[in-house]
PyMOL Python script that loads the backbone (N, CA, C, O; Angstrom):
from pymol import cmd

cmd.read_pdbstr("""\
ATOM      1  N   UNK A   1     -20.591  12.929   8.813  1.00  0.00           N
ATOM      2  CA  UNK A   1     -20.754  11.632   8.160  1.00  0.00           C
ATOM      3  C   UNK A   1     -19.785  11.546   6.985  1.00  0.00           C
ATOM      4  O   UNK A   1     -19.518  12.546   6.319  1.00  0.00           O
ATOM      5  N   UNK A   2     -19.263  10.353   6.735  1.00  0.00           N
ATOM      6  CA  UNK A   2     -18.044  10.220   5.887  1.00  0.00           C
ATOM      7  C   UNK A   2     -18.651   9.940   5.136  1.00  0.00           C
ATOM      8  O   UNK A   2     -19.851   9.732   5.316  1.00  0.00           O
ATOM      9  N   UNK A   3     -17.683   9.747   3.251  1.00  0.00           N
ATOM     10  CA  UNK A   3     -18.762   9.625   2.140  1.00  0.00           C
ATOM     11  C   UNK A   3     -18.993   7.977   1.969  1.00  0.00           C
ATOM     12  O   UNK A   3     -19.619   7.540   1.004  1.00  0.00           O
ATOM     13  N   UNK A   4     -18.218   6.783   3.377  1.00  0.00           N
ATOM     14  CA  UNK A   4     -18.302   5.948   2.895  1.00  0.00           C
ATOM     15  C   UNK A   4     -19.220   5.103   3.716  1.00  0.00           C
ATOM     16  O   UNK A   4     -19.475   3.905   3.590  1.00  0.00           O
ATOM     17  N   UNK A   5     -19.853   6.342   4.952  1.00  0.00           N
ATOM     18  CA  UNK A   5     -20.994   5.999   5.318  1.00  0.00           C
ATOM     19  C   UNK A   5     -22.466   6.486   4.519  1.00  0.00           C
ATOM     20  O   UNK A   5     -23.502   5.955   4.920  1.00  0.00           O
ATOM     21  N   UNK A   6     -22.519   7.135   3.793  1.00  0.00           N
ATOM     22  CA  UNK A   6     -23.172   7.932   3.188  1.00  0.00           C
ATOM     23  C   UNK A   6     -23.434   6.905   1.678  1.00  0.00           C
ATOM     24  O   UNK A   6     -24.415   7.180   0.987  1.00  0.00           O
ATOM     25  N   UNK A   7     -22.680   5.962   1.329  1.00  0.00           N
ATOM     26  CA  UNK A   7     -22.691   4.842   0.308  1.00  0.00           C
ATOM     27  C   UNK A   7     -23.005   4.097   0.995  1.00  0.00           C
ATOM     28  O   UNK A   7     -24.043   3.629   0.528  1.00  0.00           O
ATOM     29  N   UNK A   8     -22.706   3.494   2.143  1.00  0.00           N
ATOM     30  CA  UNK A   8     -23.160   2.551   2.594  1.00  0.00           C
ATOM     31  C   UNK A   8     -24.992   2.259   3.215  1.00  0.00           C
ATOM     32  O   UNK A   8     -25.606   1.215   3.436  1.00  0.00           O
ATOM     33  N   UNK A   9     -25.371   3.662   3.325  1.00  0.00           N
ATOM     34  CA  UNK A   9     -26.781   3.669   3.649  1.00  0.00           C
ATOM     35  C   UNK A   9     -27.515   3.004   2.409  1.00  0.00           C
ATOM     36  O   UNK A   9     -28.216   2.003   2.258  1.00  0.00           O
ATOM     37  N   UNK A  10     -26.895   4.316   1.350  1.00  0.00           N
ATOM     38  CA  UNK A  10     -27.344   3.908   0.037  1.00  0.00           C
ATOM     39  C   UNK A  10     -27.830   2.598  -0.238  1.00  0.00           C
ATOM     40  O   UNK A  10     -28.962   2.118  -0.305  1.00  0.00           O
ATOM     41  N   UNK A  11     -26.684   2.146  -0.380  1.00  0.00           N
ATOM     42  CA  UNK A  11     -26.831   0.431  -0.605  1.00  0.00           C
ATOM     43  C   UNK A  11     -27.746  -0.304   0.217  1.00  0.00           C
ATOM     44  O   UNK A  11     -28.176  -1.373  -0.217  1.00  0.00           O
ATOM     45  N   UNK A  12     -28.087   0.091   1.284  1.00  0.00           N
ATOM     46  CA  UNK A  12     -28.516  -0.417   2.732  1.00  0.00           C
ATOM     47  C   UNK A  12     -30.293  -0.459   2.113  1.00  0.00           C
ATOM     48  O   UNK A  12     -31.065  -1.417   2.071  1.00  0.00           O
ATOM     49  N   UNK A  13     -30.516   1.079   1.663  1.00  0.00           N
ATOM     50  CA  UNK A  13     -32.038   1.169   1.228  1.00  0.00           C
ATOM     51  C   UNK A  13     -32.329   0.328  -0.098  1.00  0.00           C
ATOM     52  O   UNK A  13     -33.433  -0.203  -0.213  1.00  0.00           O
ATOM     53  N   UNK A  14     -31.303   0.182  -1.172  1.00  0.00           N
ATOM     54  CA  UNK A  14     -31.697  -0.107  -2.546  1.00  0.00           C
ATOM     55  C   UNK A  14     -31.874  -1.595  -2.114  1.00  0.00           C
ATOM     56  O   UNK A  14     -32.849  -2.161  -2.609  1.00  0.00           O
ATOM     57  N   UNK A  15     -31.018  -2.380  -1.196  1.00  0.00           N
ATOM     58  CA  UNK A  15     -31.263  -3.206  -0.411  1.00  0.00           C
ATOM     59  C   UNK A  15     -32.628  -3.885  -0.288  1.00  0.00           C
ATOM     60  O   UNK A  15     -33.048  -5.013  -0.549  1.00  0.00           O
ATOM     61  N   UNK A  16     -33.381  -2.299   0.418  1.00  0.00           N
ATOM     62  CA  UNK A  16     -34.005  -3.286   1.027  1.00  0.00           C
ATOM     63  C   UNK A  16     -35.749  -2.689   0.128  1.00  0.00           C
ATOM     64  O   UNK A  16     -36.815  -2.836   0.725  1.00  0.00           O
ATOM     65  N   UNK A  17     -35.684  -2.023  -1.381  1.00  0.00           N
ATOM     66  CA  UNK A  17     -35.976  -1.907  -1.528  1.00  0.00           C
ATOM     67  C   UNK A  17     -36.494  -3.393  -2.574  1.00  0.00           C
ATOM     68  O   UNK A  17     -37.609  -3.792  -2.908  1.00  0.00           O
ATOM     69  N   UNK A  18     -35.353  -3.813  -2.800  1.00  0.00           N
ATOM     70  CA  UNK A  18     -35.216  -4.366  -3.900  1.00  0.00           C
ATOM     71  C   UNK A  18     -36.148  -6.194  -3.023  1.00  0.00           C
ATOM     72  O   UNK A  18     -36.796  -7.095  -3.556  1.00  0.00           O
ATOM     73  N   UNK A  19     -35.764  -5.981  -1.713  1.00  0.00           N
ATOM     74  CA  UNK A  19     -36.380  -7.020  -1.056  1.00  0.00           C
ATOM     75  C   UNK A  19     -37.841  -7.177  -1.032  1.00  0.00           C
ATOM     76  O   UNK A  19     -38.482  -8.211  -1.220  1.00  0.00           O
ATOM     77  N   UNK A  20     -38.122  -6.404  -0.861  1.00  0.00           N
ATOM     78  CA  UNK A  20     -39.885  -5.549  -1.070  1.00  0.00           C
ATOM     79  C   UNK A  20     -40.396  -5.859  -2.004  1.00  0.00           C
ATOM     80  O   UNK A  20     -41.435  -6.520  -1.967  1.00  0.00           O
ATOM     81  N   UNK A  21     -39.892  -5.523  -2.994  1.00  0.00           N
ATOM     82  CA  UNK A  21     -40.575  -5.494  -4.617  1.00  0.00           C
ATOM     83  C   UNK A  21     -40.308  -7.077  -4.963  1.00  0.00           C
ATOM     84  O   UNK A  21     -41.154  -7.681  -5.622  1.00  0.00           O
ATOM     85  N   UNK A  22     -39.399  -7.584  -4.616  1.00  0.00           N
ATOM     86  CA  UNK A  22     -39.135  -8.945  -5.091  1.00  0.00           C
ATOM     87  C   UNK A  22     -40.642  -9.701  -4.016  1.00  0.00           C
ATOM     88  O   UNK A  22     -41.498 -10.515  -4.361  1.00  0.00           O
ATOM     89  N   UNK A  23     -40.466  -9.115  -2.902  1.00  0.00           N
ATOM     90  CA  UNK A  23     -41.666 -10.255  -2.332  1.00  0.00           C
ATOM     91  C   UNK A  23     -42.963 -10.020  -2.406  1.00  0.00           C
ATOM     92  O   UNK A  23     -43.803 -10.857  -2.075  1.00  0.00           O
ATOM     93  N   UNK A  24     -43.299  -8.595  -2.946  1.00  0.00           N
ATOM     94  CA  UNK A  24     -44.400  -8.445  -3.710  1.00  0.00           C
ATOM     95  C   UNK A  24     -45.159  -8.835  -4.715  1.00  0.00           C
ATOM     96  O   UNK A  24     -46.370  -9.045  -4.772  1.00  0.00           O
ATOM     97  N   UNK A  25     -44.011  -8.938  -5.791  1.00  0.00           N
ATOM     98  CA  UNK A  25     -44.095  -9.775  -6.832  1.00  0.00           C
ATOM     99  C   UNK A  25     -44.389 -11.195  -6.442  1.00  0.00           C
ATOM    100  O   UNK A  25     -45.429 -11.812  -6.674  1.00  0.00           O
ATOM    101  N   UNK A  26     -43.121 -11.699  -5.698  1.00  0.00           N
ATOM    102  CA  UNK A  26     -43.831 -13.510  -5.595  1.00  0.00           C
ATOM    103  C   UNK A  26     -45.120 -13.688  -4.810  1.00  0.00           C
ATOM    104  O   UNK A  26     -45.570 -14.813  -4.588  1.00  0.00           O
ATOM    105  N   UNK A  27     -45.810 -12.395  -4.321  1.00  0.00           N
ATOM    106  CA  UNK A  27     -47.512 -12.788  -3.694  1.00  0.00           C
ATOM    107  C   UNK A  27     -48.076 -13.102  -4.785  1.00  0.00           C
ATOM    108  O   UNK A  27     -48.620 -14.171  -5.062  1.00  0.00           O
ATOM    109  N   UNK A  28     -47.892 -11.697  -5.751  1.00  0.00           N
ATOM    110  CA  UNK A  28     -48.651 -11.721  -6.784  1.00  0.00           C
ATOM    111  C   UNK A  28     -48.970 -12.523  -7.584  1.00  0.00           C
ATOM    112  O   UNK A  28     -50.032 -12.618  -8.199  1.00  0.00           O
ATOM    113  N   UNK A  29     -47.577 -13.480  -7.640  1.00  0.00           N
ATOM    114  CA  UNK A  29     -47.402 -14.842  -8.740  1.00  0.00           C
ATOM    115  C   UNK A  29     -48.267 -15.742  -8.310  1.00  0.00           C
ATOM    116  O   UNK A  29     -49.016 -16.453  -8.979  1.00  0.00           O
ATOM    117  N   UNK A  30     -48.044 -15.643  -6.412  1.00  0.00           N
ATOM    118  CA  UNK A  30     -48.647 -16.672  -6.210  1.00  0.00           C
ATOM    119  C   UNK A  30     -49.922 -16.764  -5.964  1.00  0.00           C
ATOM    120  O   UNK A  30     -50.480 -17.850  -5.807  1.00  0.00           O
ATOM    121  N   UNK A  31     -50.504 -15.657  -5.907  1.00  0.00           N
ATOM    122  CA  UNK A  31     -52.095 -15.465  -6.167  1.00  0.00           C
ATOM    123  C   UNK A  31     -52.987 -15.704  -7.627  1.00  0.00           C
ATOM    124  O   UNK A  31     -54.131 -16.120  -7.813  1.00  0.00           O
ATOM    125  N   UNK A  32     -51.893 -15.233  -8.584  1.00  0.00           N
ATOM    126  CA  UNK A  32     -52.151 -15.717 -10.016  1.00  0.00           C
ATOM    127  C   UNK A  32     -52.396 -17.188 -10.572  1.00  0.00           C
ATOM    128  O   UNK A  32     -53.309 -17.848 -11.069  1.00  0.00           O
ATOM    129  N   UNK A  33     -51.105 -17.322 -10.219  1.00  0.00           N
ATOM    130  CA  UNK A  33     -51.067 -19.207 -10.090  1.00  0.00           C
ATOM    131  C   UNK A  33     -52.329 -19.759  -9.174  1.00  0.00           C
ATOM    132  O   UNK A  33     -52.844 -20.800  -9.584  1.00  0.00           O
ATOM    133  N   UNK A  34     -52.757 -19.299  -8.241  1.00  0.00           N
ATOM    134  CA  UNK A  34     -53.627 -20.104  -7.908  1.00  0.00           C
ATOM    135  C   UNK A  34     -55.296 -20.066  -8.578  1.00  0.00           C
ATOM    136  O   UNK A  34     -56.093 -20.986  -8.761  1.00  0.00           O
ATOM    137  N   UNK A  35     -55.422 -18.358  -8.876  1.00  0.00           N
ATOM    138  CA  UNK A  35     -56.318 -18.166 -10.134  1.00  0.00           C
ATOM    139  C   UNK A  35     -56.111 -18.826 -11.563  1.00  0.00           C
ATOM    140  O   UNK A  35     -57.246 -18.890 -12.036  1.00  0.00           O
ATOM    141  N   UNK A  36     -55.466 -19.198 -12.214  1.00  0.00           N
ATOM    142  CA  UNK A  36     -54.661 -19.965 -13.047  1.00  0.00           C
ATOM    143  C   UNK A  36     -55.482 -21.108 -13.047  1.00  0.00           C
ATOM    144  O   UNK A  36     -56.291 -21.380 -13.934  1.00  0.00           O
ATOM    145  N   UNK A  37     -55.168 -22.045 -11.618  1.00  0.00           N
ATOM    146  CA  UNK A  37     -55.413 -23.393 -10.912  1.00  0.00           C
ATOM    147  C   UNK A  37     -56.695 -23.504 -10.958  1.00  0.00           C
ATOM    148  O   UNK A  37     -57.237 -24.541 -11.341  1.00  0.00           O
ATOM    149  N   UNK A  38     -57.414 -22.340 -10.533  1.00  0.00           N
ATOM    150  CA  UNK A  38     -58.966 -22.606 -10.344  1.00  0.00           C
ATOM    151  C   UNK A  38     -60.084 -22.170 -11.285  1.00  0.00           C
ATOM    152  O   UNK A  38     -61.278 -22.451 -11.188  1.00  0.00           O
ATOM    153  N   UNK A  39     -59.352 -21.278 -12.409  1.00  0.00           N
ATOM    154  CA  UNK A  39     -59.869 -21.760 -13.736  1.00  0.00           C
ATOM    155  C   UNK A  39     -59.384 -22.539 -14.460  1.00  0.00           C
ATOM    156  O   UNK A  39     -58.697 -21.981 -15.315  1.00  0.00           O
ATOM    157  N   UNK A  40     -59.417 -23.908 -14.558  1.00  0.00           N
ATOM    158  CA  UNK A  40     -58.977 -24.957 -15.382  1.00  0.00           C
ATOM    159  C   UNK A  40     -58.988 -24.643 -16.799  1.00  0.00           C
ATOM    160  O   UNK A  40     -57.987 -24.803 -17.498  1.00  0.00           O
ATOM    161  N   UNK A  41     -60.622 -23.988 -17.456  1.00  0.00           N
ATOM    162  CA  UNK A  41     -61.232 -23.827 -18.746  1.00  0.00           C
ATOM    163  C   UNK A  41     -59.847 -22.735 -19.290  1.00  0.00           C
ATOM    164  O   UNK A  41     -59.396 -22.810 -20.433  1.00  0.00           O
ATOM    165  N   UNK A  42     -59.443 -21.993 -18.498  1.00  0.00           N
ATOM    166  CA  UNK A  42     -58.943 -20.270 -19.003  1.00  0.00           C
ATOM    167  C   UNK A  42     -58.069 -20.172 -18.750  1.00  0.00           C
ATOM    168  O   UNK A  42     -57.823 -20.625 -17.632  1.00  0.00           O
ATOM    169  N   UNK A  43     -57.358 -19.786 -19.213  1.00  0.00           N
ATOM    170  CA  UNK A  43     -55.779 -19.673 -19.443  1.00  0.00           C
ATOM    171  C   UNK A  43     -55.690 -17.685 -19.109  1.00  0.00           C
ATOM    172  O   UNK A  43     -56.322 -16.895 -19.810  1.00  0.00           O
ATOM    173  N   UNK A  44     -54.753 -17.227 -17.889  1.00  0.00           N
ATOM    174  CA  UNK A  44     -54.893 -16.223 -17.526  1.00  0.00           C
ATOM    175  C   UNK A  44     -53.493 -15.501 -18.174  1.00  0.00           C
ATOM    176  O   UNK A  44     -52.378 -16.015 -18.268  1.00  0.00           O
ATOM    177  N   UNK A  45     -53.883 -14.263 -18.552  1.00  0.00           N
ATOM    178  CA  UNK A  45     -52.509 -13.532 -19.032  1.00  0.00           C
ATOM    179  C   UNK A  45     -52.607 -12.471 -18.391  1.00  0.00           C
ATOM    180  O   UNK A  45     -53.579 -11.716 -18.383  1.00  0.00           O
ATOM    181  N   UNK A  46     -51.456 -12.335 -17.733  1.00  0.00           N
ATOM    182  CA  UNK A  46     -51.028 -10.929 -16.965  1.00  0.00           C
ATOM    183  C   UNK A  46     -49.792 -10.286 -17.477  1.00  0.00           C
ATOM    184  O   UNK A  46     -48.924 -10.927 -18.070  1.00  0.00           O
ATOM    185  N   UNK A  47     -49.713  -8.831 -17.207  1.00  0.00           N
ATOM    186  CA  UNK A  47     -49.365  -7.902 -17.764  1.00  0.00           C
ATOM    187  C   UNK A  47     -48.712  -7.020 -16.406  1.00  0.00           C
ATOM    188  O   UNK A  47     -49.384  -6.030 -16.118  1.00  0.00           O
ATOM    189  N   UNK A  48     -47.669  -7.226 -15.673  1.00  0.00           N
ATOM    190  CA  UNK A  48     -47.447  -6.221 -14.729  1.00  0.00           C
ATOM    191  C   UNK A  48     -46.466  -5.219 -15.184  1.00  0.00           C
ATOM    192  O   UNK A  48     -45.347  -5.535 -15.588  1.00  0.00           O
ATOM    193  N   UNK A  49     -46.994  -3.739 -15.097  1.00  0.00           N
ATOM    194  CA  UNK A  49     -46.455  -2.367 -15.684  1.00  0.00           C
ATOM    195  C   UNK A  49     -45.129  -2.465 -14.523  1.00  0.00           C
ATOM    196  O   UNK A  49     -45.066  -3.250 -13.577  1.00  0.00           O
ATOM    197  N   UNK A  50     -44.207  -1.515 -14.878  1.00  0.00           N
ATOM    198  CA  UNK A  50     -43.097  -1.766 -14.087  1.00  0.00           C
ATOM    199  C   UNK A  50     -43.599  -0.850 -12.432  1.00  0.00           C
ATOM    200  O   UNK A  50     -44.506  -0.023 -12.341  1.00  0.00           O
ATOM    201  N   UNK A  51     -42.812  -1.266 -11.455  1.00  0.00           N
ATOM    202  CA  UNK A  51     -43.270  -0.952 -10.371  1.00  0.00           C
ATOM    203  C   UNK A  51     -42.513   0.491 -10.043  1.00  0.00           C
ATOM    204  O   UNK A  51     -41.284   0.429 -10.083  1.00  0.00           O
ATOM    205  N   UNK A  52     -42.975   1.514  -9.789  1.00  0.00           N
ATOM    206  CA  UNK A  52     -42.643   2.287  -8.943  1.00  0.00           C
ATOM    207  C   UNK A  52     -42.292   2.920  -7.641  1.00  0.00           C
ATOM    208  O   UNK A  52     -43.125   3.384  -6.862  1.00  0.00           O
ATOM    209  N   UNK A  53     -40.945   2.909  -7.448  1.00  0.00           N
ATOM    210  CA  UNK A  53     -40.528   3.467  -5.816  1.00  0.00           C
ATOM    211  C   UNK A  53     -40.495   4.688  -5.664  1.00  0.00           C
ATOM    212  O   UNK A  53     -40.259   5.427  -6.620  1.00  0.00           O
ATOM    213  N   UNK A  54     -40.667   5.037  -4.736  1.00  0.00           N
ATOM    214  CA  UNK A  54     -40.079   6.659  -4.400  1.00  0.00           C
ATOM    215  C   UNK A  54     -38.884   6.526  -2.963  1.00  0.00           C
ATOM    216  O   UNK A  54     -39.222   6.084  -1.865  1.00  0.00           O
ATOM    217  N   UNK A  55     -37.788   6.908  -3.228  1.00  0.00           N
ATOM    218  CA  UNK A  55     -36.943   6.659  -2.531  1.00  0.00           C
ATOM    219  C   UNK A  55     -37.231   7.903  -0.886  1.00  0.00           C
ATOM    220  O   UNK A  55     -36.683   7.768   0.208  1.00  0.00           O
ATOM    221  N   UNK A  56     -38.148   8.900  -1.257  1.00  0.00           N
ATOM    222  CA  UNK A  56     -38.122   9.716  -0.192  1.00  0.00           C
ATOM    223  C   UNK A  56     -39.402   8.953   0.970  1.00  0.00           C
ATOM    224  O   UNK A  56     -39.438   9.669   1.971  1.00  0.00           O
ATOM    225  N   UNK A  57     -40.126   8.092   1.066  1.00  0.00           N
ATOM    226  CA  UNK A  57     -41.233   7.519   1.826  1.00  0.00           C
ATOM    227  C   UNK A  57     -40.350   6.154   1.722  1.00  0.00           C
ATOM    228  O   UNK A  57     -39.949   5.949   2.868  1.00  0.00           O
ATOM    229  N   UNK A  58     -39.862   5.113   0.847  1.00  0.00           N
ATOM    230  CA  UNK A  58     -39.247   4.149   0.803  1.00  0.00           C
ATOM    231  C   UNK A  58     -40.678   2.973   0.713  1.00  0.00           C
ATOM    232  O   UNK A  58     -40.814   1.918   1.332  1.00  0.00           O
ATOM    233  N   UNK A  59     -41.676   3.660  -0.354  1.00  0.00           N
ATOM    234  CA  UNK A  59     -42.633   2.730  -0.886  1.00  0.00           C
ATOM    235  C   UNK A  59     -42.541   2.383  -2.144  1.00  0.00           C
ATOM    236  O   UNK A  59     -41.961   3.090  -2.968  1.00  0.00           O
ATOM    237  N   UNK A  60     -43.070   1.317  -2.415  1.00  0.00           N
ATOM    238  CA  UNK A  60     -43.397   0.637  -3.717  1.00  0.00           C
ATOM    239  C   UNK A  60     -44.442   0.193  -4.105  1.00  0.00           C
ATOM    240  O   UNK A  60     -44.973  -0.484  -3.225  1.00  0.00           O
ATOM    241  N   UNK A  61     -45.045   0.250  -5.073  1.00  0.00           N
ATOM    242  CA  UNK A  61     -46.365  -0.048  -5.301  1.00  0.00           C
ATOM    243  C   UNK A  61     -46.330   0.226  -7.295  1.00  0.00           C
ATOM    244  O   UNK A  61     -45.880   0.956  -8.178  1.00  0.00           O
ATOM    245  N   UNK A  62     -47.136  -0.931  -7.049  1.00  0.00           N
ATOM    246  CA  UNK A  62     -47.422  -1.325  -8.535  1.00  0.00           C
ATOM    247  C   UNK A  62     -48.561  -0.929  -9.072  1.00  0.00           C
ATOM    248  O   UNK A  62     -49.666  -1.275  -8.656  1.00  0.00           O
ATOM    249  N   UNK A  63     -48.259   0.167 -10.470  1.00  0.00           N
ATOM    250  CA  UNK A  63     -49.156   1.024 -10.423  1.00  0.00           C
ATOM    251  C   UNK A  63     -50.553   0.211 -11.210  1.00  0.00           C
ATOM    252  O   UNK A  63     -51.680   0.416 -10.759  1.00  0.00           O
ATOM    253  N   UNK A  64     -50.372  -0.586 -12.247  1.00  0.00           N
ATOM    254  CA  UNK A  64     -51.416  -1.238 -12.450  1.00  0.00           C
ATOM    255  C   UNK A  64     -51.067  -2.946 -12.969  1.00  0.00           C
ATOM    256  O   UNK A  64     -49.989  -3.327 -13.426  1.00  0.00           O
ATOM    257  N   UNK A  65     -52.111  -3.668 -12.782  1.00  0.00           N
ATOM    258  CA  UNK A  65     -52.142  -5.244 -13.285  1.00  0.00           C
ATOM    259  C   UNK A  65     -53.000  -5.668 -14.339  1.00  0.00           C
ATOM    260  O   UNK A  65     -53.878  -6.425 -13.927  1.00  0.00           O
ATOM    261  N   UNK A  66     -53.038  -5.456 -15.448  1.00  0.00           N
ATOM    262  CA  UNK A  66     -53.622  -5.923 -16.270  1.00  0.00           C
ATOM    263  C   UNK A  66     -54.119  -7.565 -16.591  1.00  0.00           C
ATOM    264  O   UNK A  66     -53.243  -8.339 -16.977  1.00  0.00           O
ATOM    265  N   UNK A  67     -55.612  -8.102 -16.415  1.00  0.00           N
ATOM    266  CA  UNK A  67     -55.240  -9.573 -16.829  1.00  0.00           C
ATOM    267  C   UNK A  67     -56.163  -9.950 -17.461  1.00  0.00           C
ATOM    268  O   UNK A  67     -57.276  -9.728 -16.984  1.00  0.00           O
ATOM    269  N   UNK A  68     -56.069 -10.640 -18.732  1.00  0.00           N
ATOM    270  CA  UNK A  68     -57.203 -10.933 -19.584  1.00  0.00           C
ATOM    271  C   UNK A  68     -57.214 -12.876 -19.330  1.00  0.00           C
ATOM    272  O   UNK A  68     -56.266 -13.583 -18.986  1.00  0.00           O
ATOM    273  N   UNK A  69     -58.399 -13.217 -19.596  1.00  0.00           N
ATOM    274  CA  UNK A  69     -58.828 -14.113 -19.547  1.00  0.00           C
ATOM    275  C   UNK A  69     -59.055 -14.845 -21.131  1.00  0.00           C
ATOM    276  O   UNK A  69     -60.031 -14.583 -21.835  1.00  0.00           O
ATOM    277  N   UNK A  70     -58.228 -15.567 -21.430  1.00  0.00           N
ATOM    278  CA  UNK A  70     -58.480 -16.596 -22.663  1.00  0.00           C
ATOM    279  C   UNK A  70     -58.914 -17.605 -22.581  1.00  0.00           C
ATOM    280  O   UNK A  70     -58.277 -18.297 -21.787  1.00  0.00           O
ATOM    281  N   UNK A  71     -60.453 -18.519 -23.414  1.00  0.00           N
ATOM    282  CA  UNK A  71     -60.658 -19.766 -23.328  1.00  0.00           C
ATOM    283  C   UNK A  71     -59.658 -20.307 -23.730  1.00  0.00           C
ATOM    284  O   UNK A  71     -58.858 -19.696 -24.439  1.00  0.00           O
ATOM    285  N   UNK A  72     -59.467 -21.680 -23.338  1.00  0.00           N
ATOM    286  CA  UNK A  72     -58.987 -22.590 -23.775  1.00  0.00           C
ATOM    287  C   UNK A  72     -59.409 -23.777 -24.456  1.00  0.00           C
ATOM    288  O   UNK A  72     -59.829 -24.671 -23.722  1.00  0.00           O
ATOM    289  N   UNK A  73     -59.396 -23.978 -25.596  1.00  0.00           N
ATOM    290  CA  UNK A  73     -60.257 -25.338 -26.604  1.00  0.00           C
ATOM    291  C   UNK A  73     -59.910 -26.598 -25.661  1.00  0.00           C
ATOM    292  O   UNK A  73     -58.759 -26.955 -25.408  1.00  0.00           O
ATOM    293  N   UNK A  74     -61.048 -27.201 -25.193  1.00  0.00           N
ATOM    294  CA  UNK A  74     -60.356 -28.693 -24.187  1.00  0.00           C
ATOM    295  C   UNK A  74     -60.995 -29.854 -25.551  1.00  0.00           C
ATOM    296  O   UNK A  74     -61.851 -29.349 -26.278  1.00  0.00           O
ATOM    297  N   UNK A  75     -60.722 -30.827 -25.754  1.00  0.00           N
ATOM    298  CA  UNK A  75     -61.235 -31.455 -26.954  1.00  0.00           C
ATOM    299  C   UNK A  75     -62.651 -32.271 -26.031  1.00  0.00           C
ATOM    300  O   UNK A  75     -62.824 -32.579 -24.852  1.00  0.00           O
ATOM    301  N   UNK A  76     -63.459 -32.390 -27.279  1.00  0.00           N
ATOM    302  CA  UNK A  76     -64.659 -32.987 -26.813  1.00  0.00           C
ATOM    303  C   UNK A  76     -64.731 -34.438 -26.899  1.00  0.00           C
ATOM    304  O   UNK A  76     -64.389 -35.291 -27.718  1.00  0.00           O
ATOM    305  N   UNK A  77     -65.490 -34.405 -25.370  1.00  0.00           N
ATOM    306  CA  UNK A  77     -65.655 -36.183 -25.331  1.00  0.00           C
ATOM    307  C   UNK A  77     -66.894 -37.146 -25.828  1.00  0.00           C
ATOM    308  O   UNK A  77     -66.810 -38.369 -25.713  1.00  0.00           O
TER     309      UNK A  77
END
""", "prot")
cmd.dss("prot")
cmd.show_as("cartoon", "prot")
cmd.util.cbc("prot")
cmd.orient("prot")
C-alpha cells in the first residue's frame, strides 16, 4: 500500500466520522427543540460535553447531556 493510499483512507474515515457526529447532533437538536416546543412555561438549557470517537471501532457517542429546566415569567392576565 502506497503512502497516498494510506492518506487517502485516512481522510475517507475522518470523513465519515465527522458525518456521524454531525447527524447525531442534529437528532439531538431536534428532539430538544421539540421539548423546548412542548414546554411553552420553560425555557430548556442544554449543555452537550464534547463527543468522543475512538478511531479503532469507528464509534461515537456522547458521553453526557446535561439539561436544566428554567421557568419562564409569562405576564399575568
Amino acid at each position: 500500500m502506497t503512502r497516498e493510499q494510506v492518506i487517502g483512507n485516512r481522510s475517507t474515515i475522518y470523513y465519515q466520522l465527522s458525518t456521524v457526529t454531525s447527524y447525531q447532533l442534529s437528532v439531538i437538536s431536534y428532539q430538544l427543540s421539540v421539548i423546548s416546543y412542548q414546554l411553552s412555561l420553560f425555557t430548556v438549557h442544554c449543555h452537550l460535553s464534547p463527543v468522543t470517537c475512538q478511531l479503532s471501532t469507528v464509534n461515537c457517542q456522547l458521553s453526557t447531556v446535561n439539561c436544566q429546566l428554567s421557568p419562564v415569567t409569562s405576564p399575568k392576565i
